[in-house]
C-alpha positions as CSV (number, residue, x, y, z in Angstrom):
1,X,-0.9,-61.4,62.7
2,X,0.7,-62.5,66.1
3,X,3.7,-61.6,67.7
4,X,5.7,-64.8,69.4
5,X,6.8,-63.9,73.1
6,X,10.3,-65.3,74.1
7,X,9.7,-67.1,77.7
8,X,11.7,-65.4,80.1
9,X,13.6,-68.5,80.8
10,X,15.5,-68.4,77.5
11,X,18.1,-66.5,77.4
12,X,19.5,-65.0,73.9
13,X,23.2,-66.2,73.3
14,X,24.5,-64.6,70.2
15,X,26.7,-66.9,67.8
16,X,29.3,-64.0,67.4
17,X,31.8,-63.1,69.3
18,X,31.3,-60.1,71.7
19,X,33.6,-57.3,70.6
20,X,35.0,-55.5,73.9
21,X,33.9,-51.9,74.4
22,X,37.5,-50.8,74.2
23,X,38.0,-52.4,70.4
24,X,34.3,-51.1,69.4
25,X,35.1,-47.6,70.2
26,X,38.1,-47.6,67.4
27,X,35.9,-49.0,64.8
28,X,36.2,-52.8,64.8
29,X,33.7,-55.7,64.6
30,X,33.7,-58.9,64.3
31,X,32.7,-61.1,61.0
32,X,32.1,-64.0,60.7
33,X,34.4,-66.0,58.4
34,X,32.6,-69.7,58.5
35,X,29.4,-70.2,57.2
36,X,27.2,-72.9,60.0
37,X,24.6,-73.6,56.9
38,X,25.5,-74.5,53.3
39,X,23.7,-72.2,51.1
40,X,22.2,-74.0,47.6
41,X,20.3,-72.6,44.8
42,X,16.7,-74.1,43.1
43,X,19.1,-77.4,41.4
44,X,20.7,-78.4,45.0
45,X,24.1,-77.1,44.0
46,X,26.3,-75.4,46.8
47,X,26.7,-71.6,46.1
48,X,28.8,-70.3,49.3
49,X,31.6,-73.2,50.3
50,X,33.0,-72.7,53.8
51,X,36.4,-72.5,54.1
52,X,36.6,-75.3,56.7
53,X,34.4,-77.4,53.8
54,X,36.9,-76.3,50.9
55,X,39.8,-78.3,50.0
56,X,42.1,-76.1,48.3
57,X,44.5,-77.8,45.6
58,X,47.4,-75.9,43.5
59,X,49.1,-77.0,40.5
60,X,52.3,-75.9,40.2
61,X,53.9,-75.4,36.7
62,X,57.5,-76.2,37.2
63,X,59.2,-77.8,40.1
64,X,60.4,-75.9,43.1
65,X,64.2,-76.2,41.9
66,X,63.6,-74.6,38.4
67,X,61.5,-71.5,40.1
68,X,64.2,-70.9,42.8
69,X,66.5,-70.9,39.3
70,X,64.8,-68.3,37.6
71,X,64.5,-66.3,41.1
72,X,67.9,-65.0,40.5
73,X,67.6,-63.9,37.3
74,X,67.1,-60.0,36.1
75,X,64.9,-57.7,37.5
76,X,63.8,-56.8,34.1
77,X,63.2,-60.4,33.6
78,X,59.5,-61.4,33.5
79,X,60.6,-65.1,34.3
80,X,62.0,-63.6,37.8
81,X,58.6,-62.3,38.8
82,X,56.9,-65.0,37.7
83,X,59.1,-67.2,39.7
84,X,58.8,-64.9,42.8
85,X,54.9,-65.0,42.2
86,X,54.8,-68.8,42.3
87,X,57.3,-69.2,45.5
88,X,54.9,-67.1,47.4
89,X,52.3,-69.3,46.6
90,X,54.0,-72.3,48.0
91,X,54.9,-70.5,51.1
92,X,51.3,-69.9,51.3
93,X,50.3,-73.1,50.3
94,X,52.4,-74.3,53.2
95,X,50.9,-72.2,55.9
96,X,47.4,-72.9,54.8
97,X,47.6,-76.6,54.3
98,X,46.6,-76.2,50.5
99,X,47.6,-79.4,48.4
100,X,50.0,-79.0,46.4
101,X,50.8,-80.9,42.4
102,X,53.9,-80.5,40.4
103,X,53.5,-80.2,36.9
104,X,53.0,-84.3,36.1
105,X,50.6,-84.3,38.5
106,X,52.6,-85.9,41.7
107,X,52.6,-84.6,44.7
108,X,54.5,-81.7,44.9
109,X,54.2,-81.1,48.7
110,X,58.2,-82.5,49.3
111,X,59.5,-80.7,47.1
């Protein structure tokens, strides 16, 4: 068994980002969030999707009007929370870029 020497004219770059001393020393690191190589399994099928690779699409079950209804209903109302659960979505949706379908099927991205 042989060990390969590195030739002194390559130089190692590292493909994450340097964390500065002054960050390391309270604890933090970086990760990385994008995988550069799509990882398969024995069939060919993808098992780890990058996030830059994933389109992310979210149905929604009733239209933006009806939720924003049902928003200002009772406290002890499980439509209320389930109406508050589905507006954050679409404000998170909207942030992210995620595509967005109404309950039909349309587009639900100008609602």
């Amino acid at each position: 068994m042989t060990i390969e020497r590195i030739p002194e004219a390559v130089t190692h770059r590292p493909e994450e980002v340097e964390v500065p001393p002054a960050f390391a020393e309270t604890g933090l690191s970086a990760i990385e969030r994008e995988f550069k190589t799509q990882v398969r399994d024995s069939k060919g099928q993808n098992i780890l999707i990058s996030p830059a690779t994933q389109q992310v699409t979210i149905k929604l079950p009733y239209d933006k009007a009806t939720l924003t209804g049902w928003l200002k209903g009772s406290v002890s109302s499980s439509l209320t929370w389930f109406a508050t659960f589905w507006l954050r979505i679409i404000k998170k949706a909207l942030h992210f870029g995620w595509h967005m379908t109404g309950k039909g099927g349309g587009d639900a991205t100008g609602s």
